[in-house]
C-alpha positions in Angstrom: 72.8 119.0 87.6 71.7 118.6 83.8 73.0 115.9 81.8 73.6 115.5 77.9 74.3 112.4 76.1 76.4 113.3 72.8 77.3 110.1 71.8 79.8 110.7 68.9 78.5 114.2 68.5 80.5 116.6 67.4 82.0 119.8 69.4 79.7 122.4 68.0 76.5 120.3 68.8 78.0 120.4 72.2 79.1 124.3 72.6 75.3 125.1 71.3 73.7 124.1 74.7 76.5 125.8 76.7 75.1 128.0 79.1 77.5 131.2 80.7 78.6 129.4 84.1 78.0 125.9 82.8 81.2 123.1 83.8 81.8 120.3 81.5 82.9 116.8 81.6 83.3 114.4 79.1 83.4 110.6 79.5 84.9 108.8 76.9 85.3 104.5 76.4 87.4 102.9 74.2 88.0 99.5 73.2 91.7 98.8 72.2 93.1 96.0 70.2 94.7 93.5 72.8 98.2 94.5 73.4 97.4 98.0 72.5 95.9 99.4 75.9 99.1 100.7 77.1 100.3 102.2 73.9 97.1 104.2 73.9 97.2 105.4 77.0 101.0 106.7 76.7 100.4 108.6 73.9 97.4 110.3 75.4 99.6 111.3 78.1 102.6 112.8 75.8 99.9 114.3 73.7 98.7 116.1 77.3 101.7 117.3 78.3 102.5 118.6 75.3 99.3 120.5 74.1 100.3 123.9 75.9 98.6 125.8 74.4 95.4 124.2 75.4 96.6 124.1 79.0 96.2 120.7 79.6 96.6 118.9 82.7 96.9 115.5 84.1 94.8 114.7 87.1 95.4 110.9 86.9 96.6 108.0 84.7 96.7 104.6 85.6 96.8 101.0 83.9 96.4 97.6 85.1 97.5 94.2 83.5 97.1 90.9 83.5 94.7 89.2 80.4 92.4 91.8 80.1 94.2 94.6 80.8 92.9 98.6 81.5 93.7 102.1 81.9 92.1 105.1 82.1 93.0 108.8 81.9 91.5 112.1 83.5 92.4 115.7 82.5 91.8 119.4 82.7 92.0 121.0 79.4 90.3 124.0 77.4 87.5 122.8 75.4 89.5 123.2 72.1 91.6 120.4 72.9 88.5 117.9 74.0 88.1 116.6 70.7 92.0 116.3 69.8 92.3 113.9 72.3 89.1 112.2 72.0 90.3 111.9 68.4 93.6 110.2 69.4 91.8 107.9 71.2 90.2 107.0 68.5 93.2 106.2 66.8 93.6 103.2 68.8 90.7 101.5 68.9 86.9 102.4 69.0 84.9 104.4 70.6 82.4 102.6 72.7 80.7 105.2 74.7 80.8 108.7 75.2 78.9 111.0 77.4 79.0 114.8 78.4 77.4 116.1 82.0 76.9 119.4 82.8 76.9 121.3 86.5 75.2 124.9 86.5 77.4 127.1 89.0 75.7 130.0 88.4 74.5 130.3 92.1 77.5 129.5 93.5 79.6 132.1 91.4 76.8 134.7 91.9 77.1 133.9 95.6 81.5 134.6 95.9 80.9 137.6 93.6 78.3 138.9 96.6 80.7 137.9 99.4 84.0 139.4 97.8 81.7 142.5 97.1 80.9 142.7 100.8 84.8 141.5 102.2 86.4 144.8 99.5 83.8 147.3 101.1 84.4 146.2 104.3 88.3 147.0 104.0 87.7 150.0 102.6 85.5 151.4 105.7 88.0 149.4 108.1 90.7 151.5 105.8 89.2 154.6 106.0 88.2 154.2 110.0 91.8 153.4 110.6 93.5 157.1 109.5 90.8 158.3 111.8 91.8 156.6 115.3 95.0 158.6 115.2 97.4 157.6 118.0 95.0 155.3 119.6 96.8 152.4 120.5 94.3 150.1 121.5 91.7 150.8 118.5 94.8 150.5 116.2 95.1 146.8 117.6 92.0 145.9 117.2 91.6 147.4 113.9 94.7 145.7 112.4 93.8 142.3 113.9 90.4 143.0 111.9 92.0 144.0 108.9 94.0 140.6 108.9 90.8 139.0 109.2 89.2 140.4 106.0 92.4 140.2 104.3 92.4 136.1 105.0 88.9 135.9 104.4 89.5 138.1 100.9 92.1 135.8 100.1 89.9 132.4 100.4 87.2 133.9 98.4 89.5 134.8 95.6 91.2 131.7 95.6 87.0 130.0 95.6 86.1 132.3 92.7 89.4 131.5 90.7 88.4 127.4 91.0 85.1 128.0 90.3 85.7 129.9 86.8 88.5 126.9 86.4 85.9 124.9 86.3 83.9 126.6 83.9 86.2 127.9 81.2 88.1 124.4 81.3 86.3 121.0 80.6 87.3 117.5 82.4 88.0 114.3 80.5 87.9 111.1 81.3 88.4 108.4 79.4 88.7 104.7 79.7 90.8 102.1 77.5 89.7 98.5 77.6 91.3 95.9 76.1 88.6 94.9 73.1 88.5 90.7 73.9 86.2 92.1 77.3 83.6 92.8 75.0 84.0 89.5 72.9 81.4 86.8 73.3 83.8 84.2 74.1 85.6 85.6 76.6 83.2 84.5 79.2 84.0 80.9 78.4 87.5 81.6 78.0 87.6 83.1 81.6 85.7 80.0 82.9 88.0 77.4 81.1 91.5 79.2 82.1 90.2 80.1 85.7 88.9 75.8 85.5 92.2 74.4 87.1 92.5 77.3 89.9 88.2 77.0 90.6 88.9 73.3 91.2 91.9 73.4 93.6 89.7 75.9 95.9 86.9 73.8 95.5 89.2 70.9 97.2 90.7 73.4 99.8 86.9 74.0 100.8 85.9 71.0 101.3 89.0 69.8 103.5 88.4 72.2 105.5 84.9 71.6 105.4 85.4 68.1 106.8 88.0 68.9 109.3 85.5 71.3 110.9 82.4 68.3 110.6 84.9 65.5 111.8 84.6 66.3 115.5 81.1 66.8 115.1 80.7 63.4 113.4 82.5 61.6 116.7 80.4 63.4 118.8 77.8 62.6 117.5 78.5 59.0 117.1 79.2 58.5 120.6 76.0 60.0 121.5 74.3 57.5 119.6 76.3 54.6 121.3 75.4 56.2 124.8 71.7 56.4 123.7 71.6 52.6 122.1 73.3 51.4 125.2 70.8 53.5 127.5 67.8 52.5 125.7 68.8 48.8 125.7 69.3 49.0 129.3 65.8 50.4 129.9 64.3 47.5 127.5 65.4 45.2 129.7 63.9 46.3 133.0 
């Protein structure tokens, strides 16, 4: 795994260092205005859905309210559209961080191209072998039940290989929306004045039940000491 940071740098600094079987993601922070985390993150999602011919797709999307309120976005998409939708998001708000990783599947391409290789001349001799059995029953069964095999395992490599160049000629993107008061200076204090009147009420929900667990104990305890006294006083007097 080789990693590039490319904060705000621009595309072509990025396609420079790309290598022939290299997979691309992109991770992208923004900090939004406060109210304007949801708005963002809809119109990256229209913009998605509509950018065709950049074959975007939408892996996940989610938001979450409350004060400081979140979302984040991740998508598949051909590396022209990276920087159009790094660019909306720009649109609405700054751009904190941004990062690009890099996964070399060379090997593991290399490797499928070997196996399907090996799978397509296997058919071939298992094709060739079986106009040769003739009306042999038997050796027909078994060499259609290893036919199917190959044919599955053909399949599931195909399938592998497709994935694997997926990943390769189309880039992932995540990127995070933040609401902008997270970063503020303030808004620890503010957290720690509003969160004051709920912080207190547990406080005094701890320590009732703090002393309704010690109370026995305190009785006990008490009655111990009354035996003792009483004991000891006893043995004073002898």
């Amino acid at each position: 795994m080789a990693a590039h940071a490319a904060d705000g740098s621009p595309a072509s600094a990025v396609e420079a260092q790309r290598g022939k079987y290299l997979a691309y993601e992109h991770s992208v922070t923004v900090d939004s205005p406060e109210g304007g985390v949801k708005p963002l993150l809809d119109k990256l999602v229209a913009a998605c859905q509509a950018d065709a011919a950049n074959q975007c797709t939408l892996l996940a999307s989610g938001v979450a309210g409350g004060r400081e309120s979140s979302a984040h976005i991740r998508v598949r998409v051909k590396r022209a559209g990276i920087e159009k939708l790094i660019a909306l998001a720009a649109t609405g708000g700054e751009v904190a961080s941004r990062n690009t990783s890099a996964e070399d599947l060379e090997g593991p391409i290399r490797d499928n191209a070997k196996r399907l290789d090996m799978l397509r001349s296997y058919r071939e001799k298992l094709l060739a072998l079986e106009s040769k059995v003739g009306s042999n029953a038997e050796a027909l069964i078994k060499l259609s039940q290893e036919l199917a095999t190959v044919q599955s395992e053909l399949e599931s490599a195909t399938g592998a290989e497709a994935r694997l160049m997926e990943r390769v000629n189309m880039d992932l993107l995540n990127i995070s929306i933040q609401s902008r008061t997270q970063r503020g200076f303030w808004s620890p204090v503010k957290r720690s004045l509003s969160d004051f009147g709920s912080n207190l009420s547990e406080g005094i929900a701890t320590a009732i039940t703090g002393t309704a667990y010690m109370l026995p104990w305190v009785l006990i305890l008490f009655a111990l000491g009354l035996l003792v006294r009483k004991v000891w006083r006893k043995l004073r007097k002898q």
